[in-house]
N, C-alpha and C positions, 0 to 999 in steps of 0.2 A: 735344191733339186728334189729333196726327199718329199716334203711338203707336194711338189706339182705330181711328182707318181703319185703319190699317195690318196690327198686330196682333191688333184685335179682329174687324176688319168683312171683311177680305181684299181691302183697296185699295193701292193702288198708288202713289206720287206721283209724276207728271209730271216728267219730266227738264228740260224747258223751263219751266215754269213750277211751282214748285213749293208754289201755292196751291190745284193743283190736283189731285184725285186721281180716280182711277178704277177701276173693279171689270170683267174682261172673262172672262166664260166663254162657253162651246157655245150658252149659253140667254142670257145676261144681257153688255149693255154699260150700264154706268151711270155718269157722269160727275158729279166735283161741283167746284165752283170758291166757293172760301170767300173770304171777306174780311170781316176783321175778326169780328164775330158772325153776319154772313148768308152765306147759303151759296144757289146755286143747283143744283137738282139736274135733271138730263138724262137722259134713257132711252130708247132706242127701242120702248119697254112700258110704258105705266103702270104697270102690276104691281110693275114693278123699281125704279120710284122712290117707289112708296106701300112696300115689302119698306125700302127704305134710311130712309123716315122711322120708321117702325116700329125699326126697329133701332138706330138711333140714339138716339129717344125712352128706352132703357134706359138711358144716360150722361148724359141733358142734357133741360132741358125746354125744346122748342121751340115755335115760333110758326107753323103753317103757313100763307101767305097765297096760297096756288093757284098756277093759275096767271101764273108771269112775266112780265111786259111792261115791266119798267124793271131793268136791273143795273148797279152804278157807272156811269151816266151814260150808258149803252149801253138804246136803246131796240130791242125785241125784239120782232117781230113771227110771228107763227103763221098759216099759214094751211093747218088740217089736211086740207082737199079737194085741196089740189095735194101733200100733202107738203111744204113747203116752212117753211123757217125764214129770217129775215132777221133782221140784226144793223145797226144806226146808231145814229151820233153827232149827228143832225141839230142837236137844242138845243144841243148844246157849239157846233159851228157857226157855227150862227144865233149864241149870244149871241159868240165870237170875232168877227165880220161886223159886232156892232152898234157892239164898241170900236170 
């Protein structure tokens, strides 16, 4: 997989985390962070992350399930009027609390 970002697609992997990788030009930042088979993809354009599933789809058949609201246990919240994105752990939390 690394190889087809990398070499194929024109990503990048993350120095810090290297599950993760990223495409950044003039026109396009697009982020993706994989684990295991699912992959979450990030853009500041739709365009650029409908362009990545499109691109991808030529190596691999995938499953698009829109958009994100739940990643490894990390609930993700959108709220496109303000700009704004939020990231919790509330359920890890909560179920740590109830041990």
């Amino acid at each position: 997989m690394s190889r087809v970002f990398m070499k194929e697609l024109g990503f990048k992997r993350s120095a810090t985390d290297h599950s993760v990788f990223y495409r950044r030009t003039s026109d396009e930042h697009t982020i993706v962070a994989v684990a295991t088979d699912d992959m979450a993809v990030m853009s500041k354009q739709r365009v650029d992350a409908k362009k990545f599933k499109t691109e991808i789809k030529k190596y691999w058949d995938i499953t698009d399930n829109g958009a994100i609201s739940w990643f490894l246990g990390f609930q993700i919240k959108h709220n496109h009027k303000a700009k704004t994105l939020s990231i919790n752990q509330h359920a890890y939390i909560e179920s740590l609390a109830e041990k």
